[in-house]
C-alpha positions in Angstrom: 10.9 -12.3 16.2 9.0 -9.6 18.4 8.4 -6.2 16.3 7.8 -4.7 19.3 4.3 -3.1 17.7 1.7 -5.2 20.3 -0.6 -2.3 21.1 0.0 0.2 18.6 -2.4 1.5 16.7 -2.3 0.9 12.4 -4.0 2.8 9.6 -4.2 0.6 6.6 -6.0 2.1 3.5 -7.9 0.6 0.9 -7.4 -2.3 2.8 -10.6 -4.7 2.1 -9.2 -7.1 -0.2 -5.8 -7.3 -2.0 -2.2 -6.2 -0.7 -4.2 -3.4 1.7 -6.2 -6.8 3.2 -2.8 -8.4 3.6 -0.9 -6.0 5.4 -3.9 -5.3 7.7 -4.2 -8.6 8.7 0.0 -9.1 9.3 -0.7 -5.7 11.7 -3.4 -7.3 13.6 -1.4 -11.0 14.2 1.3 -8.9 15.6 -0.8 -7.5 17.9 -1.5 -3.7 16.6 -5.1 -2.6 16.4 -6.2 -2.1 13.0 -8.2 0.6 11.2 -9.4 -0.5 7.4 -11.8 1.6 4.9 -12.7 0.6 1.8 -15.4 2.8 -0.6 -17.8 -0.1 -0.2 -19.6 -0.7 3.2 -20.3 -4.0 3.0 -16.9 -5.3 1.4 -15.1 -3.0 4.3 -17.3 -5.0 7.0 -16.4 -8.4 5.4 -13.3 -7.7 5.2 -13.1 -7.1 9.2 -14.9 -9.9 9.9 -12.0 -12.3 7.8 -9.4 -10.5 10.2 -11.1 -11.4 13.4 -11.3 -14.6 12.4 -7.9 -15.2 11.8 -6.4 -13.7 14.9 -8.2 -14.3 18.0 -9.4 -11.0 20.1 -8.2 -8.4 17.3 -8.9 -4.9 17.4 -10.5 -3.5 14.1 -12.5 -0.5 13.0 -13.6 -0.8 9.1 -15.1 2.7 7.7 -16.1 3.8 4.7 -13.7 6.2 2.7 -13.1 7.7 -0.6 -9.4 7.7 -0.8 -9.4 10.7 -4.1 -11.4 12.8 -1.4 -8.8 14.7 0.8 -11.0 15.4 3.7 -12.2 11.5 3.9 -8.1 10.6 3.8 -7.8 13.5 6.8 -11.2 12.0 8.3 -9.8 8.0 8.4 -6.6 9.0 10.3 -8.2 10.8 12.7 -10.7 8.7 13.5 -8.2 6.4 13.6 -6.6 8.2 16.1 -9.7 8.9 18.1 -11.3 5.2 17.8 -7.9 3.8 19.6 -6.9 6.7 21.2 -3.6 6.8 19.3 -2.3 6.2 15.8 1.2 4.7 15.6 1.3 3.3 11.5 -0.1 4.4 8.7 -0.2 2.7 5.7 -0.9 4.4 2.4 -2.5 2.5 -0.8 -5.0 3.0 -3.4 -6.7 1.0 -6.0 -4.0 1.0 -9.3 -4.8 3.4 -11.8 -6.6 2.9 -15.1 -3.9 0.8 -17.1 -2.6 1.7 -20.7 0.1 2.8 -22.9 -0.1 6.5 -24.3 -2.1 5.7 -27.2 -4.9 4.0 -24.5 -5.1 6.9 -21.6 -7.0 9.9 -21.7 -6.1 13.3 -19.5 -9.5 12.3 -17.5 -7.2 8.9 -16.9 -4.6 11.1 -15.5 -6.5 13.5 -13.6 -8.0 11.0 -11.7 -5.4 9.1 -11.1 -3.9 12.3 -9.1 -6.4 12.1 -7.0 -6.8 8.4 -6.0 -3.4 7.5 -6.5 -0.8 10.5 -5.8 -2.8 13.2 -4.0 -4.3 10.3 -1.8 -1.3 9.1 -0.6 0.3 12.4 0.3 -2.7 13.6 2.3 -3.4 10.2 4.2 0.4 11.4 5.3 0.2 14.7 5.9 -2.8 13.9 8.5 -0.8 11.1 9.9 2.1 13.3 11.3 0.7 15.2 13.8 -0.5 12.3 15.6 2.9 10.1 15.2 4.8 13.6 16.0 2.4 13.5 19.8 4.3 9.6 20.0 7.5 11.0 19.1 7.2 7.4 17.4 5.9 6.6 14.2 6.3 4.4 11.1 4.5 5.4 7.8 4.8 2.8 4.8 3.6 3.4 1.2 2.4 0.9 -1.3 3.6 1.8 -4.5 5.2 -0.6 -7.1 7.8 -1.9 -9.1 7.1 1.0 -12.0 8.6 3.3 -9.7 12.1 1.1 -10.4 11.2 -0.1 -13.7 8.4 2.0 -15.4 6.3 -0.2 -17.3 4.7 0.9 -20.9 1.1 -0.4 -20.1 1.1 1.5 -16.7 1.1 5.2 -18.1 -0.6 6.6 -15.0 1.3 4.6 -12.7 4.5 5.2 -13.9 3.3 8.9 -13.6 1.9 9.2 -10.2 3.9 6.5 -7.7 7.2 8.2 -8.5 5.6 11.1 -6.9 5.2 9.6 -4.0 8.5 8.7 -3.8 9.5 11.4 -3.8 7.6 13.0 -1.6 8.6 9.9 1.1 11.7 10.9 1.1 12.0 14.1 1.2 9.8 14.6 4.2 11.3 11.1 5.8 14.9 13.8 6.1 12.8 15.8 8.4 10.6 13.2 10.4 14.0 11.1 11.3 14.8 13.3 14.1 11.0 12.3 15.9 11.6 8.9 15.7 9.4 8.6 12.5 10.4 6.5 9.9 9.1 6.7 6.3 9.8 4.4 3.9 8.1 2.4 0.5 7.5 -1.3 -0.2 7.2 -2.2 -4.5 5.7 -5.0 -5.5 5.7 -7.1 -8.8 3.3 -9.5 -10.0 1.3 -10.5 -7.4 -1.4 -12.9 -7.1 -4.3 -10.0 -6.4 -7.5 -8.8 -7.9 -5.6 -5.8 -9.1 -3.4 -8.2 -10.8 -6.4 -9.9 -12.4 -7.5 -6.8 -14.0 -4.1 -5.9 -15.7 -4.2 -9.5 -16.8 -7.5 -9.5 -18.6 -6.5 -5.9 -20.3 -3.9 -7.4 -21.5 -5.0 -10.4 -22.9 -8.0 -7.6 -24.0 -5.4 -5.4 -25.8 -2.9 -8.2 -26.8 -5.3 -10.7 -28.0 -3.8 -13.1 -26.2 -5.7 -15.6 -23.2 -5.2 -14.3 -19.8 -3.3 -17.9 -18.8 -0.6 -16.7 -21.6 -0.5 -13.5 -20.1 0.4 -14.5 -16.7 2.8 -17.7 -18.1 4.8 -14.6 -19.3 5.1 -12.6 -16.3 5.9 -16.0 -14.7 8.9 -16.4 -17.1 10.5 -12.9 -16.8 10.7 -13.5 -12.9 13.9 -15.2 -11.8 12.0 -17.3 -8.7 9.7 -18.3 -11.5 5.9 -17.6 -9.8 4.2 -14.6 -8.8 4.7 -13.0 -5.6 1.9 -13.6 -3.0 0.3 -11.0 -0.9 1.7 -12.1 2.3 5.0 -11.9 1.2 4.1 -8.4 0.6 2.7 -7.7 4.3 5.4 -9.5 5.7 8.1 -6.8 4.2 5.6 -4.3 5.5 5.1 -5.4 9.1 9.2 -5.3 9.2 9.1 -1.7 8.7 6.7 -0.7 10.6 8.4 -2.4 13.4 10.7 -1.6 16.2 13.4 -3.6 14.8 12.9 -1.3 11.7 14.1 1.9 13.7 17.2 2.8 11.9 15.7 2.4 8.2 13.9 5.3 7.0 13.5 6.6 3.0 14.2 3.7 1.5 12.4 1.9 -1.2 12.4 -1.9 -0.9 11.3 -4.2 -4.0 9.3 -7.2 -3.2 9.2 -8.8 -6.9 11.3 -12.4 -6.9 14.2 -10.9 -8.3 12.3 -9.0 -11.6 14.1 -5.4 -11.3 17.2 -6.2 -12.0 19.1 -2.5 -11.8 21.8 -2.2 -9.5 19.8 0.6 -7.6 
């Protein structure tokens, strides 16, 4: 299937390693030119040299940003912009917040986690829609995650923040329909990434149980049995921000193997 996006122009963020890496690299192998940051120079620069060599003759620019900053999140779109002399996608996504239940987060866990996680997001859009508005064509996608369907008790400042962003997506995807901008969220259960490493070792941290128990669990609770990978992720992504994708704006579509099971 063509997606119709060969030659557009992508902002991925947080993009050097996990589902942020993923989608990025989908984006380049259908033929959009890529733009990934990272807070770490040299994992950024790595991360843009994997892409290349996967997909012969792609286009990337890796930069360094701080995503809880809102004039770096203003800064990466429109260089972005600039660097390809257009922007078509934008991608929003953040590192997950500092996991815990109530009795384990602290308001400094919370305050930051506006920043990197909800305040992030929502500037890294509002830059974005002057440049997709100059198209008359656009696609903006948000990373969030299952808790925003299914709030999860260790996840305080997730279940918190995502929502947010949510509802922020749609509300603004009512008035960007009309320019041929679609906006629209992709949730994700367990999957196989270094974020997911690091709620598995709290757990087993906070549990007292080995990390291979831990996941074994998560395994069990998800009807097709395994963790998700991240391609399977970027996949669902690179639909929506595709041509074919024109028609489906504010929605919110689980990528879990089945593990929300309400009706909505």
């Amino acid at each position: 299937m063509d997606f119709g996006i060969r030659g557009r122009a992508a902002a991925v963020a947080a993009s050097s390693q996990g589902l942020g890496f993923a989608c990025a690299l989908e984006l380049a192998r259908e033929g959009a030119s890529v733009a990934i940051c990272s807070r770490d120079r040299a994992r950024v620069d790595d991360a843009a040299r994997r892409i290349r060599e996967a997909v012969r003759d792609a286009n990337v620019h890796a930069t360094v940003v701080d995503l809880s900053k809102d004039v770096d999140c203003k800064r990466f779109v429109d260089e972005t912009a600039q660097k390809f002399g257009r922007l078509d996608v934008v991608v929003t996504n953040s590192g997950g917040p500092t996991p815990g239940s109530f009795d384990q987060v602290s308001l400094e866990d919370i305050r930051r986690g506006v920043d990197t996680t909800l305040v992030s997001a929502l500037a890294l859009m509002m830059a974005a829609v002057p440049h997709l508005r100059k198209n008359r064509w656009g696609r903006i996608v948000n990373i969030l995650s299952i808790t925003v369907k299914q709030p999860k008790i260790s996840l305080l400042v997730s279940n918190t923040m995502r929502p947010g962003i949510l509802g922020f997506a749609k509300s603004i995807s009512m008035e960007l329909a009309k320019d041929s901008i679609t906006v629209n969220n992709v949730a994700p259960g367990y999957t196989k990434t270094e974020r997911l490493d690091e709620l598995a070792e709290h757990t087993s941290s906070t549990q007292k149980r080995s990390v291979a128990d831990v996941v074994a669990e998560w395994e069990r609770i998800i009807p097709a049995g395994r963790l998700g990978r991240s391609e399977e992720l970027a996949a669902v992504v690179a639909f929506l921000c595709s041509e074919r994708a024109s028609y489906v704006t504010g929605v919110t579509i689980q990528v879990d193997g089945g593990q929300v099971q309400s009706l909505m």
